[in-house]
N, C-alpha and C positions, 0 to 999 in steps of 0.2 A: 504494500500500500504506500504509494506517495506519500514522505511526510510532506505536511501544511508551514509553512515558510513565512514569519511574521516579523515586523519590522515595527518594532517597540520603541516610540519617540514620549522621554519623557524624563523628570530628574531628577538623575540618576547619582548624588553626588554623595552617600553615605561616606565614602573613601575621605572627604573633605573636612569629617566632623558632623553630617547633618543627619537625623535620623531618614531610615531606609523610606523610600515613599513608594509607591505601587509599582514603577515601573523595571522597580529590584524584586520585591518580594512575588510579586502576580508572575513576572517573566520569569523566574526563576522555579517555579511552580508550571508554567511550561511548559521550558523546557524538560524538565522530571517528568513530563508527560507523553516526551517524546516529539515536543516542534521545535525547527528550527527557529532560531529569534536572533535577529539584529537590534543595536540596540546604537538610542542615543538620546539625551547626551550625558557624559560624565564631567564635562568642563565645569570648572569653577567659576571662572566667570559669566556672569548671566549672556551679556553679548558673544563671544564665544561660543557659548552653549547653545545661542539660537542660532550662530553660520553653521557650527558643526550640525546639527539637525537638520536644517536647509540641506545642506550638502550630503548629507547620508541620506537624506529623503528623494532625494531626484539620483543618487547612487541605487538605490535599492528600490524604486518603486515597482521596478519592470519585472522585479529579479523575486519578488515575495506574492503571495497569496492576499494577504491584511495587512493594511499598516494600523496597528494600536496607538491611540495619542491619548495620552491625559489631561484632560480640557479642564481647566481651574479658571477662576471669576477676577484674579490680579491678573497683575502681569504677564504669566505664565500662560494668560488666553492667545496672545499674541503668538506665539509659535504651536498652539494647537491651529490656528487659522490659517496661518503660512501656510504650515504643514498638510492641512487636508487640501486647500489648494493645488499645491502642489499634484497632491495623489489625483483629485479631479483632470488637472488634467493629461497623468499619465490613465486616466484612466482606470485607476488603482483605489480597489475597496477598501474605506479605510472606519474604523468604529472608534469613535470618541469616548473613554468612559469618563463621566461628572462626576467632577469633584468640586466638594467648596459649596459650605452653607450659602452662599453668599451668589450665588451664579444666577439664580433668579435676577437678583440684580442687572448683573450683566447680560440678561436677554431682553430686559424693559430699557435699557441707556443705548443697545445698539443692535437693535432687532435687523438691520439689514448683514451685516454683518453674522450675526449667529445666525441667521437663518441660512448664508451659504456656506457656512460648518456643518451646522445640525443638520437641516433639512437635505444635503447632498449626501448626509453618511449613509451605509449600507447598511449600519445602525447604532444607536447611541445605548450606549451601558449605562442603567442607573445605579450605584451601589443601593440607594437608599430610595423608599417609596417617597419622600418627600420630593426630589429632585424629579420623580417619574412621572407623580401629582404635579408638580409648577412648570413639567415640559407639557402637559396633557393639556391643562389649562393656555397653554399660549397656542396651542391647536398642534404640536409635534404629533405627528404617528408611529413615529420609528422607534420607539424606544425601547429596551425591554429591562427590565427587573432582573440585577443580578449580582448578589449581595458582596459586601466584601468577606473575603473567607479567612480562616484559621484553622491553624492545623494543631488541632483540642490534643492531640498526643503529647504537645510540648509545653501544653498548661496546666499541671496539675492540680487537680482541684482539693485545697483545704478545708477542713469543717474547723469551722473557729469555735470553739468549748466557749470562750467569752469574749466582748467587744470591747476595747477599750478606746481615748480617745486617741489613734495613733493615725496619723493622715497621709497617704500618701498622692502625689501628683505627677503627673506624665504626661508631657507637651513640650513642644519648643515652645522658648519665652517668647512670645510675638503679644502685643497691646490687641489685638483680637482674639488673645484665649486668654487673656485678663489676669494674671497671674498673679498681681496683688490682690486680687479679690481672695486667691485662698490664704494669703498673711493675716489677712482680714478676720477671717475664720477662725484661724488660731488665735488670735487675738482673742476674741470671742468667747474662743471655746473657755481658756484658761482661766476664764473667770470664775467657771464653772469647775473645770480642772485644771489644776495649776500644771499638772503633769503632763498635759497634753501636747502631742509632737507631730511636725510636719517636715515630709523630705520632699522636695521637688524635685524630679529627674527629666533632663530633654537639653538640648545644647541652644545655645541663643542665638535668637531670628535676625533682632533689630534693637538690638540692646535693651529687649526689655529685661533681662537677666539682673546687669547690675541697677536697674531700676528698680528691680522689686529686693533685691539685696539693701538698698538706701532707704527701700521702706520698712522693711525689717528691722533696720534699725533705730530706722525715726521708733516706731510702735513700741522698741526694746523688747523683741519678742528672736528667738531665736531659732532659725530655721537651716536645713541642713540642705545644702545645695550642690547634688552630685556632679552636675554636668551632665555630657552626653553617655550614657550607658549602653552597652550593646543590649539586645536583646531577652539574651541570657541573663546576661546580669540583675536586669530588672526583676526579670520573671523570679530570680532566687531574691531578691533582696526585698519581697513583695509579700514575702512568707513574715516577715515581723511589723506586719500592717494589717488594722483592720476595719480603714475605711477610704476609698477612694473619690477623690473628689474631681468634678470636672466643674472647669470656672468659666468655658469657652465665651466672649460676646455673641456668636454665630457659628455653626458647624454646618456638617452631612453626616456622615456616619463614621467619627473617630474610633482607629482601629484600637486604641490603646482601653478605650472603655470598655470595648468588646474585648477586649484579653482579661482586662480586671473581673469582666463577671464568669469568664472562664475558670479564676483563678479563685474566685469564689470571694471576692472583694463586692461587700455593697457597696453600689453606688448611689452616690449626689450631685445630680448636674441643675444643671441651670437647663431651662426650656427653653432651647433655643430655636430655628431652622430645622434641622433634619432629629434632631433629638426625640420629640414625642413622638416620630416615628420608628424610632429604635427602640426606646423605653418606656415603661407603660407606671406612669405614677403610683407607688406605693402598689405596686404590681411584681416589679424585679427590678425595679430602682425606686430612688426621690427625688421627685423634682422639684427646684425652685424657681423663682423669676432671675430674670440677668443682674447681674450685679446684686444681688439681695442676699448677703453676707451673714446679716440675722438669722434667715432664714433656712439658711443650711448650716450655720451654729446651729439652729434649736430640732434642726431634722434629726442630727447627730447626737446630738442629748436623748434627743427622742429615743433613740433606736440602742442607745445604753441602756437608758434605763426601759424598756421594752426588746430584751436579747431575743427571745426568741421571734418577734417578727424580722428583727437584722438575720438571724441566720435562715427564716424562709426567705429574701431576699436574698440571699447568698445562692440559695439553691435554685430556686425561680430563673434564675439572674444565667446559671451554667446551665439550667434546662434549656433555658432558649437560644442562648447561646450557640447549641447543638447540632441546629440546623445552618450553620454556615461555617460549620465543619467544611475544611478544602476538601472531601471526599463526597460531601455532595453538590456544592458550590461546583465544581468541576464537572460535570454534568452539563449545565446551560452553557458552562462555554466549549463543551465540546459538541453540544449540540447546534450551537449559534458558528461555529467554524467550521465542521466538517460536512 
């Protein structure tokens, strides 16, 4: 049987310091599947990384089956467009998949423009049904539902005996996943428990890192700031936490919240964009409003002094989880390619 030949434009610069994004972890998953995959770009520099994709793009259009782009709502949109351009006019199938709470946006500020992305794709991947709802709603038909996946073998699930107040966080520092909202928290918390502890792990975007390190100490509150973690690492160092918080202003469906309810960490987000799509309130998470600090201080109180609904949210949390295991996630896209 012919393998199927894809040409994965997307970025790609974990090697750099920055955690892995789709177009490492999904191509690499695959490949293990058995398809060829080209792949770009790894450049550090942003300009760089868009000639280098340009040029691998009209290199490999002719030569692959799909070209895969990761279409995000910043900057980063810019060479999802080039790019399928491009493929347009070799003539070359290429399938967008959305990323980025926030992309809605950028289909209402430049609707001509996504519309000869989106609407020329052979078809557009939603990880998340929010992105699938706001493509539906602007009249898209292409689109189909197809989650981000994990591979549940390498997240072992804990049963926490009791909850204490120990917080963990996992994101690059970027002023759109709010990071001092979770200082805030702590703050909070320890009023309540002086003992209360928070580590933040993820490598910094745009300096919001030592921003939220200077509110740290404005607050005189003391928080443990790993840096960038490999993967692994997280996943062990996740075992002496026993609540995980997401502070995002805006998402779609972060992969690191789906590993924490793997891992059998409740969670606390903010309702943001793609969120109540993924998480279902006092369901298999809690939700609060954006920026509402209070309020996910007193969820967490909550759910101390009420242990056992924290740990059915624990378990709730890795039931659902289940189904976007990479061993059935893997299925639509080998249905959708072959």
């Amino acid at each position: 049987m012919k393998k199927i030949k894809l040409l994965y434009i997307g970025n790609a610069i974990s090697k750099h310091g920055y955690n892995k994004t789709t177009v490492e972890t999904l191509g690499n998953s695959f490949e293990e599947e058995g398809y060829v995959v080209f792949y770009a770009s790894s450049k550090k520099n942003q300009l760089l990384r868009l000639v280098d994709m340009i040029l691998t793009t009209f290199k490999y259009a002719k030569k692959v089956d799909y070209i895969i782009i990761d279409a995000y709502s910043t900057s980063s949109f810019w060479y999802a467009f080039l790019c399928s351009q491009i493929a347009r006019v070799f003539q070359t199938k290429y399938i967008p998949i959305l990323h980025g709470g926030d992309l809605p946006k950028r289909l209402d500020s430049h609707p001509k423009l996504c519309k000869m992305l989106f609407e020329n794709a052979y078809k557009n991947v939603a990880p998340s049904n929010y992105l699938l709802s706001e493509f539906a709603k602007r009249g898209f038909q292409n689109v189909e539902y197809i989650p981000n996946s994990i591979e549940l073998k390498n997240y072992p699930f804990k049963v926490r005996k009791s909850f204490e107040p120990k917080l963990l966080w996992v994101r690059a520092f970027a002023t759109i996943y709010n990071p001092k909202m979770a200082v805030d928290v702590l703050k909070k918390l320890q009023v309540r428990f002086p003992n209360a502890s928070l580590t933040m792990v993820g490598p910094d975007k745009d300096g919001s890192m030592e921003t939220t390190q200077q509110y740290a100490k404005q607050l005189n509150v003391e928080v443990c700031f790993t840096h960038r973690l490999s993967k692994e690492e997280w996943i062990d160092l996740s075992k002496d936490f026993d609540f995980f918080i997401n502070t995002t202003h805006f998402d779609n469906t972060p992969v690191s919240v789906m590993e924490a309810m793997a891992l059998g960490l409740p969670v606390v987000s903010t309702n943001v964009g793609g969120i109540p799509f993924l998480l279902t309130h006092n369901e298999n998470a809690v939700l609060v409003n954006d920026n509402d600090s209070t309020h996910m201080a007193d969820s967490i109180i909550h759910l101390i002094e009420n242990q056992e609904k924290a740990l059915l949210l624990s378990k709730k949390g890795r039931a659902y989880i289940e189904q976007m295991d990479w061993m059935m996630v893997k299925k639509k896209w080998h249905a959708l390619l072959q």
